[in-house]
C-alpha positions as CSV (number, residue, x, y, z in Angstrom):
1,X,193.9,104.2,217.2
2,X,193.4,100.6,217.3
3,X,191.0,98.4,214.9
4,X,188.1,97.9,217.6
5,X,188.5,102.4,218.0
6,X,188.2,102.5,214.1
7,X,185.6,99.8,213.5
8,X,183.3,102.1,216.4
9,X,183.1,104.5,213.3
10,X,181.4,102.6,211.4
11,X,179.2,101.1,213.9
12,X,178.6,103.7,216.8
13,X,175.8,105.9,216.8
14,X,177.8,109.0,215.9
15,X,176.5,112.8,216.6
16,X,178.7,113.7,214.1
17,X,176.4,114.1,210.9
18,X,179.7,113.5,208.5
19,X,180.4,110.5,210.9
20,X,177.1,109.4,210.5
21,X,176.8,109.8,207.0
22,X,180.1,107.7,206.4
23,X,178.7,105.3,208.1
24,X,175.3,105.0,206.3
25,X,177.2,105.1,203.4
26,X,179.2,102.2,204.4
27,X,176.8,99.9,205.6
28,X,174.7,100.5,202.5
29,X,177.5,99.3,200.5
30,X,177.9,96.1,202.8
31,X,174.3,95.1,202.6
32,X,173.7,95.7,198.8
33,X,177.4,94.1,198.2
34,X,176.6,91.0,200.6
35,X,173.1,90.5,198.3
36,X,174.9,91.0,194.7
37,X,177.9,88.3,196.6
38,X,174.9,85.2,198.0
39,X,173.5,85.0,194.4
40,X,177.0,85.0,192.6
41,X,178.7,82.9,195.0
42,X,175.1,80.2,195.7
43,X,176.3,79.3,192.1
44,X,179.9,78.1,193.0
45,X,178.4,75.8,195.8
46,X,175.9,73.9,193.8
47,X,178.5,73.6,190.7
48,X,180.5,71.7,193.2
49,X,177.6,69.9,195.1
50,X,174.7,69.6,192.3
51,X,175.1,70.8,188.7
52,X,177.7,68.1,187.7
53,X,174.8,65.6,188.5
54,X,171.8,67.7,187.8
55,X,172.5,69.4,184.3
56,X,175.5,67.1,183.2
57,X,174.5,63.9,184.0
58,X,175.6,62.0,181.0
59,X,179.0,60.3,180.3
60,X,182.2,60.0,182.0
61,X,181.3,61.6,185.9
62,X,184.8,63.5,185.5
63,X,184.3,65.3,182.5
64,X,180.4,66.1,183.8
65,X,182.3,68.1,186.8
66,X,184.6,69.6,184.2
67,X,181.9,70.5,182.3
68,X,179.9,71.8,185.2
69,X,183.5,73.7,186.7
70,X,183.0,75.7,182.8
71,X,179.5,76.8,183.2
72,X,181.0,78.3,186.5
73,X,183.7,79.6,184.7
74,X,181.6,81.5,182.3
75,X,180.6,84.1,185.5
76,X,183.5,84.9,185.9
77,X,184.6,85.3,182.0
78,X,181.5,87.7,182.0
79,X,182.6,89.8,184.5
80,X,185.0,92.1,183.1
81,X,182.3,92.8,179.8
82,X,180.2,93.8,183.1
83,X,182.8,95.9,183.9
84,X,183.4,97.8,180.6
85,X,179.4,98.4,180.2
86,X,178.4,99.3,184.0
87,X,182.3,101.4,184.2
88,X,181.5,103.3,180.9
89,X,178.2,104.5,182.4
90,X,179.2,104.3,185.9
91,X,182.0,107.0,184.9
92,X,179.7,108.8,182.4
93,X,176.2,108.9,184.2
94,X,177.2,108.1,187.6
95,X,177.9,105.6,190.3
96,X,174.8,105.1,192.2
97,X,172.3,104.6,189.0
98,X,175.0,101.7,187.9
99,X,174.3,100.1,191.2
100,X,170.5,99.7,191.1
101,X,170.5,98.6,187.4
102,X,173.2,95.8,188.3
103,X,171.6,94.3,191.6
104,X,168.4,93.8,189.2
105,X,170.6,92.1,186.8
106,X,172.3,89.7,189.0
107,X,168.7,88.9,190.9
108,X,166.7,88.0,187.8
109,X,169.8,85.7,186.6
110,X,169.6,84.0,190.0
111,X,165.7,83.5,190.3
112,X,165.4,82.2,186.6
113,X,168.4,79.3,187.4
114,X,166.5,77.9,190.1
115,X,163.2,77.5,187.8
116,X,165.0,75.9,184.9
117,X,164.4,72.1,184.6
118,X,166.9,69.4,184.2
119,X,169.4,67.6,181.6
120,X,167.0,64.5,181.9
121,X,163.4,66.8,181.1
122,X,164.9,68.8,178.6
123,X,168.7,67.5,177.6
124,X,171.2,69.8,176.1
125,X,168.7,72.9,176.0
126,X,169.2,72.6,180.5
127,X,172.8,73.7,180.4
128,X,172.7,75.8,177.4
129,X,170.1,78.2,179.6
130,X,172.3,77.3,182.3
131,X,175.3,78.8,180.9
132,X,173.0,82.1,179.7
133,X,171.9,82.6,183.1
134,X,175.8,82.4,184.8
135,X,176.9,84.9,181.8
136,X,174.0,87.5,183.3
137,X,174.6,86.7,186.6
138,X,178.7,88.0,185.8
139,X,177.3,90.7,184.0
140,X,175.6,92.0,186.9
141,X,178.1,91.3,189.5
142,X,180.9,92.6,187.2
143,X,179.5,96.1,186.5
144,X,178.3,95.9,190.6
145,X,182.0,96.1,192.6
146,X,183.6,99.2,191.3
147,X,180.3,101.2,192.3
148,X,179.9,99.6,195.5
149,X,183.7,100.4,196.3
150,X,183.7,103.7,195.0
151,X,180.9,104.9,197.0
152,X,182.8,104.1,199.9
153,X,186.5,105.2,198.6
154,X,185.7,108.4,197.5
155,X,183.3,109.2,200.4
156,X,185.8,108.6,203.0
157,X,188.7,110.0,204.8
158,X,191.8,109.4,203.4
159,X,193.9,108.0,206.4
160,X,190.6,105.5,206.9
161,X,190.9,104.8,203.4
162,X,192.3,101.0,203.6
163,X,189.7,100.1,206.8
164,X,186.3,101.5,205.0
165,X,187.4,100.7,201.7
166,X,188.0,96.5,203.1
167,X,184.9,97.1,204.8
168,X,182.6,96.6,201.3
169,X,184.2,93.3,200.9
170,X,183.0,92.0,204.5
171,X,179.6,91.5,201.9
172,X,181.7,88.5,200.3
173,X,181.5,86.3,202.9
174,X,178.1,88.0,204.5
175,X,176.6,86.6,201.2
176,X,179.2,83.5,201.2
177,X,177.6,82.6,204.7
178,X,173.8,83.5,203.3
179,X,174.5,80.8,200.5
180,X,176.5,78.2,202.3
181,X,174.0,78.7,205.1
182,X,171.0,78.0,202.8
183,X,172.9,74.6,201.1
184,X,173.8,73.6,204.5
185,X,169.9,73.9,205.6
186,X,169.0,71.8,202.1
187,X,171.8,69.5,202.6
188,X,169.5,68.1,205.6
189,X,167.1,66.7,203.5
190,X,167.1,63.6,202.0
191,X,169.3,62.9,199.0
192,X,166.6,62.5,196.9
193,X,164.3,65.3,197.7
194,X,168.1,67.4,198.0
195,X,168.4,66.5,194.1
196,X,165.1,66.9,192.6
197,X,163.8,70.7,194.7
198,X,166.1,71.7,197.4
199,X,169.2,72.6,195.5
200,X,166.4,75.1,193.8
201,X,165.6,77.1,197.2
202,X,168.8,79.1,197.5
203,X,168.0,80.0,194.3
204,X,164.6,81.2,194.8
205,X,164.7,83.2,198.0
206,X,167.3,85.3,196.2
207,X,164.4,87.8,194.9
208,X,163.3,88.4,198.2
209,X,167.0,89.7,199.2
210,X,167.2,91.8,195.7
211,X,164.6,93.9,196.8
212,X,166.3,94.5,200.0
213,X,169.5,95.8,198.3
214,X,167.0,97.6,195.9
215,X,165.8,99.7,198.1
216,X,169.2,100.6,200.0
217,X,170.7,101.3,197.3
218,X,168.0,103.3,195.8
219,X,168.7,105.4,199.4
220,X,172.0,106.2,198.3
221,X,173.5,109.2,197.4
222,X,176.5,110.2,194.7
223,X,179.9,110.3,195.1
224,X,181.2,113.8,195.8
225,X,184.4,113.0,193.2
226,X,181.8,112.1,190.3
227,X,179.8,115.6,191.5
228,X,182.7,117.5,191.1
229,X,183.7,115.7,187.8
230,X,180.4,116.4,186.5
231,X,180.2,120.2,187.2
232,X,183.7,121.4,186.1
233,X,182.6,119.3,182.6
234,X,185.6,116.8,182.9
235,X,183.6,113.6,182.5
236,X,185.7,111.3,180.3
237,X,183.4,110.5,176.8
238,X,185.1,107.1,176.5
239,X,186.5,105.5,179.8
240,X,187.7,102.3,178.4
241,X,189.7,104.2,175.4
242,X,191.0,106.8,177.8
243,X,192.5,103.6,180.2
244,X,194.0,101.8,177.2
245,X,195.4,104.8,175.0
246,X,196.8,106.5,178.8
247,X,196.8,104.3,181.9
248,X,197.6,101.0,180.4
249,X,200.5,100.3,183.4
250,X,197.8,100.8,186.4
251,X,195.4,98.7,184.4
252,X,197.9,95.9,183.9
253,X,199.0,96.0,187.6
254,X,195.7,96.0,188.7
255,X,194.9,93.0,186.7
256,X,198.4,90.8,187.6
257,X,197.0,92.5,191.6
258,X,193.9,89.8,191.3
259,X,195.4,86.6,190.2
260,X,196.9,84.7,193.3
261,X,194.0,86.1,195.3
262,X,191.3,84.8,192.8
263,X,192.8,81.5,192.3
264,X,192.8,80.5,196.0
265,X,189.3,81.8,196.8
266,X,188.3,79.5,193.7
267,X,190.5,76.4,194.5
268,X,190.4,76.8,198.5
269,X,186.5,77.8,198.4
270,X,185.2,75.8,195.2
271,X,187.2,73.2,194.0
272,X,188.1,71.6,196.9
273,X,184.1,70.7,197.8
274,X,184.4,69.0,194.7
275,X,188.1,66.9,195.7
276,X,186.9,66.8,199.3
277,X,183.6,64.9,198.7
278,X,184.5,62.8,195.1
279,X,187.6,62.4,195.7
280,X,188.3,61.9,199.4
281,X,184.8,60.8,200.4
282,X,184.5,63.0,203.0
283,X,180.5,64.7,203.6
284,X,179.4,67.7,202.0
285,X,178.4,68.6,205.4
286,X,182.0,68.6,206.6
287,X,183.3,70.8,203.9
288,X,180.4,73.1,204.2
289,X,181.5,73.9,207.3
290,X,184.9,74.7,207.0
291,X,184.1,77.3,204.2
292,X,181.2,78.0,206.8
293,X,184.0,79.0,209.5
294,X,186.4,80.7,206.6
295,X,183.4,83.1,205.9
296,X,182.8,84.0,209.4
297,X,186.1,84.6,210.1
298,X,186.7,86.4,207.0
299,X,184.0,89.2,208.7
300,X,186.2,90.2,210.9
301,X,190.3,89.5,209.3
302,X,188.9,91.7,206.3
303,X,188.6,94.8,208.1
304,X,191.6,94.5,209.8
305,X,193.7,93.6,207.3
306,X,192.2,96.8,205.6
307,X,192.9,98.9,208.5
308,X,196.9,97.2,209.2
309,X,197.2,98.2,205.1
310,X,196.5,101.8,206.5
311,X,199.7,101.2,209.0
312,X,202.3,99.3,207.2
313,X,201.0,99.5,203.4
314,X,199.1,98.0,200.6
315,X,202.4,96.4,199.0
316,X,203.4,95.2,202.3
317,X,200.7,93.5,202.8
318,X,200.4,92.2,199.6
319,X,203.9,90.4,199.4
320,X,203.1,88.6,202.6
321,X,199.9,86.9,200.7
322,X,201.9,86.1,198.0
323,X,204.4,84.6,200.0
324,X,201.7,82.5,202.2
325,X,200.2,81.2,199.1
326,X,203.5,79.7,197.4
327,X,204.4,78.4,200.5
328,X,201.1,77.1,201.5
329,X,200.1,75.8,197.9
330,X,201.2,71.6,198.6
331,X,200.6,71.5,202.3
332,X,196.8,72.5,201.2
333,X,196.2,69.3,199.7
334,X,198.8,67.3,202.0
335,X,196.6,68.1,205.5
336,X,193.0,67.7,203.3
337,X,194.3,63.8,202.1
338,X,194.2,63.4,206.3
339,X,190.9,63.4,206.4
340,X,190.8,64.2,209.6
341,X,187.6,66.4,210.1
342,X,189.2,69.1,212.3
343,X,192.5,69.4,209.8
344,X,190.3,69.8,206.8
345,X,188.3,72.5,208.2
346,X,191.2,74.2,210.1
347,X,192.9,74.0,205.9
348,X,189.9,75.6,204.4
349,X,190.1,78.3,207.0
350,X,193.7,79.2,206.8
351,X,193.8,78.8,202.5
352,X,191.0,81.7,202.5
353,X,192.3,83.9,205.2
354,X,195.7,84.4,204.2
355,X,195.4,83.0,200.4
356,X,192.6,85.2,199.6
357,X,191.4,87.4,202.4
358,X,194.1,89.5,202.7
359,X,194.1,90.5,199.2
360,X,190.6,90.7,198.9
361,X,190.1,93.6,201.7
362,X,193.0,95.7,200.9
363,X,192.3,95.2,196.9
364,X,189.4,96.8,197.3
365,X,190.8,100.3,197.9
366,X,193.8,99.6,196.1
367,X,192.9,99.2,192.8
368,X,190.2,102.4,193.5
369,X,193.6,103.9,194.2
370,X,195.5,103.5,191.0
371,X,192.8,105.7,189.0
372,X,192.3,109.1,188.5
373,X,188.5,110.0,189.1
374,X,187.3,110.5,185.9
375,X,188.1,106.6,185.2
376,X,187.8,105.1,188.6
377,X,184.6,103.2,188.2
378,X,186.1,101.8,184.5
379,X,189.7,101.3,185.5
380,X,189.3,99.7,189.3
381,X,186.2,97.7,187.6
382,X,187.8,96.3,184.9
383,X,191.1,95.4,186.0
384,X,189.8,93.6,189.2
385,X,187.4,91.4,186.5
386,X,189.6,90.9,183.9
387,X,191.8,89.2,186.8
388,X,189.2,87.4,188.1
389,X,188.1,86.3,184.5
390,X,191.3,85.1,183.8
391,X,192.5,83.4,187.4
392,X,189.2,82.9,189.3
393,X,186.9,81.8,186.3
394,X,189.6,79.0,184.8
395,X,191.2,78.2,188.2
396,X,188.5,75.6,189.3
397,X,188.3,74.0,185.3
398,X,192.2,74.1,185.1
399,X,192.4,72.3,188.3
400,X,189.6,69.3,187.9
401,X,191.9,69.1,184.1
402,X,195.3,68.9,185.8
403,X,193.9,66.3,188.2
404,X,192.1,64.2,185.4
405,X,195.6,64.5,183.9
406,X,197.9,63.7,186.2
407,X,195.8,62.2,188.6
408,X,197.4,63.8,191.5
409,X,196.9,67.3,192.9
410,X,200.7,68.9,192.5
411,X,200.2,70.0,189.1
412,X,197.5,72.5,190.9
413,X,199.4,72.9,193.7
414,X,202.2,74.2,191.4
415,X,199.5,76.1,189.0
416,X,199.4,78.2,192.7
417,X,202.7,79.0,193.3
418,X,202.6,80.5,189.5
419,X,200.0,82.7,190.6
420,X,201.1,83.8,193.6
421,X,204.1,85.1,191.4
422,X,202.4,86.7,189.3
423,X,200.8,88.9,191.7
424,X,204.4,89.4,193.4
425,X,205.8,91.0,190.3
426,X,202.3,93.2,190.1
427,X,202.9,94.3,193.5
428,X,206.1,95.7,192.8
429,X,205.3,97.7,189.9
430,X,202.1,99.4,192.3
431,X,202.1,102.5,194.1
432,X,202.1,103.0,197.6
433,X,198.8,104.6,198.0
434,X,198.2,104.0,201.9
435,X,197.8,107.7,203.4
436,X,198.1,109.4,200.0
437,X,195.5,111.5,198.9
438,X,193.4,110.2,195.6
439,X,193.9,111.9,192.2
């Protein structure tokens, strides 16, 4: 069965009630994933375009983008705390009650950062709320994923398993093109009126889309593992101490699994608006547009890199990333110093597909995979964000520090390779879970 036969499953009218409910199921998770996604990711493209100028503005310009890289940082170090709360309860109470709470949280964090006034109205109090708001806003995306993937994972059929399971991270770049999409419409105004309100908008309209994802999610129904765990009694008491005293070796992998992937998507998709326009002079408008293009692409190379994971393998798959991102770590910054418009976007393209994309589909049921049921939600949860703490969170901060350092961009090009290495050596110690039934 080919990609286009499979992705019909999910988006055919099916008289096939379990067909149909799969696909409910999976387009619920999409939507309410793509909302959690704009207002986490809205963040990462006004660090880079706005927040360096807006709630940093005094001193030396290079440590005010440093500065502003660790307020973005903080997210992502909130994540896997997210992950232990939302996992405990999503494992204890269930998986769909987890993912209402957590869209709420991640909405109100949003809507509150694009009221909060400036370092010049109120000086150090602006990014001191600043950083509180990012730490909620990880919270609530931390604690969302494993739900959202688990409602899918454990719902579907087990030879589909890589292709639906991928299929909740085509809401990454659904909500990446919802927030570069809504800077690229402010980015028309006027620098001036850009910088005082428009930056703000993204912000705001985010409410209107948590309702949405509210009320799909609300739809939902739960998991038939968790039903099962919860009528023969077996629900774990503590999730976290279980993983830690019993599965520490899946948890680990799962972790080293994360960190090539997570550092590209936050070098490739982040840092480099920052390089691109300080650095090279090249237009916000310009870069936009090539993480524009990455994001669109992404909606399709997702699902069938999930679904070639069901052919050839997770690990597979996995070892070619890892050996695309080593290899592809100095040309990145080699064809960007062209600044030839079509090169940088075609760069920004190719460094998410293969640097992150890849990874970032077939992760998705992976780590699900590495879990027994009774500690899915905690153990997939928490070892995707603890990677993405450690690799995603730092990877923009270490990168504008290496540059300031060295003033040259190997030192981050080789800060990749190192990565990419680590997640090699995680891939070998994982499982082969494509076509395996789940524990």
């Amino acid at each position: 069965m080919t990609v286009a036969e499979e992705f019909n499953t999910v988006t055919a009218t099916a008289e096939n009630p379990d067909d149909a409910a799969m696909r409910k199921i999976v387009w619920s998770s999409v939507i309410g994933t793509a909302v959690e996604w704009y207002d986490f990711l809205i963040y990462g493209a006004a660090t880079a375009l706005v927040f360096n100028k807006v709630f940093f503005a005094a001193g030396d310009p290079a440590l005010a983008t440093i500065a502003a890289f660790g307020t973005y940082a903080v997210g992502f170090l909130a994540r896997p705390l997210g992950a232990a709360i939302f996992g405990h309860y999503g494992d204890r109470v269930g998986r769909k009650a987890m993912l209402a709470i957590t869209i709420m949280v991640m909405g109100l964090g949003t809507f509150a950062i694009g009221l909060l006034p400036t370092y010049a109205q109120i000086g150090i109090a602006a990014p001191i709320l600043l950083i509180a708001l990012r730490f909620l806003q990880g919270i609530g995306l931390g604690g969302e994923w494993g739900g959202a993937v688990l409602m899918v994972v454990e719902n579907c059929p087990t030879h589909k398993r890589g292709f639906l399971g991928s299929m909740v991270q085509v809401g990454n770049p659904v909500g990446n093109l919802a927030a570069i999409g809504m800077f690229a419409l402010v980015s028309q105004l006027p620098e001036e009126d850009f910088m005082s309100y428009g930056w703000r908008i993204p912000f705001l309209i985010s409410i209107l889309l948590v309702g949405v994802g509210l009320w799909i999610r609300m739809s939902m129904e739960e998991t038939p593992a968790f039903r099962a765990l919860k009528a023969k009694n077996e629900v774990a008491k503590m999730p976290i101490v279980d993983i830690f005293k019993y599965h520490r070796r899946p948890f680990f992998t799962a972790v080293g699994l994360k960190i090539s992937e997570i550092a590209y998507a936050s070098i490739a998709g982040v840092f480099i608006m920052s390089y691109a326009t300080s650095k090279l002079g090249l237009s916000r408008g310009l870069v936009l547009n090539g993480a524009f293009i990455a994001s669109f692409v992404a909606l399709f190379s997702i699902p069938f890199f999930g679904w070639l994971s069901d052919k050839v393998g997770r690990k597979a798959m996995f070892y070619a990333s890892c050996l695309f991102c080593a290899a592809f770590a100095f040309p990145m910054f080699w064809l960007l110093d062209t600044r030839d418009p079509t090169i940088v976007i075609l760069t920004i393209v190719v460094a998410i597909s293969f640097g992150q994309m890849v990874m970032f589909g077939i992760g998705a049921p992976w780590y699900s995979e590495l879990f027994t049921a009774k500690l899915r939600y905690s153990g997939a949860s928490l070892g995707f964000q603890v990677g993405a703490a450690i690799s995603g969170g730092l990877s923009p901060l270490i990168a504008a520090s290496l540059m300031t350092w060295a003033g040259a961009t190997w030192p981050v090009s080789v800060f990749l390779i190192f990565c990419a290495c680590i997640t090699a050596i995680a891939t070998s110690f994982a499982p082969e879970m494509a076509n395996k039934e789940l524990t």
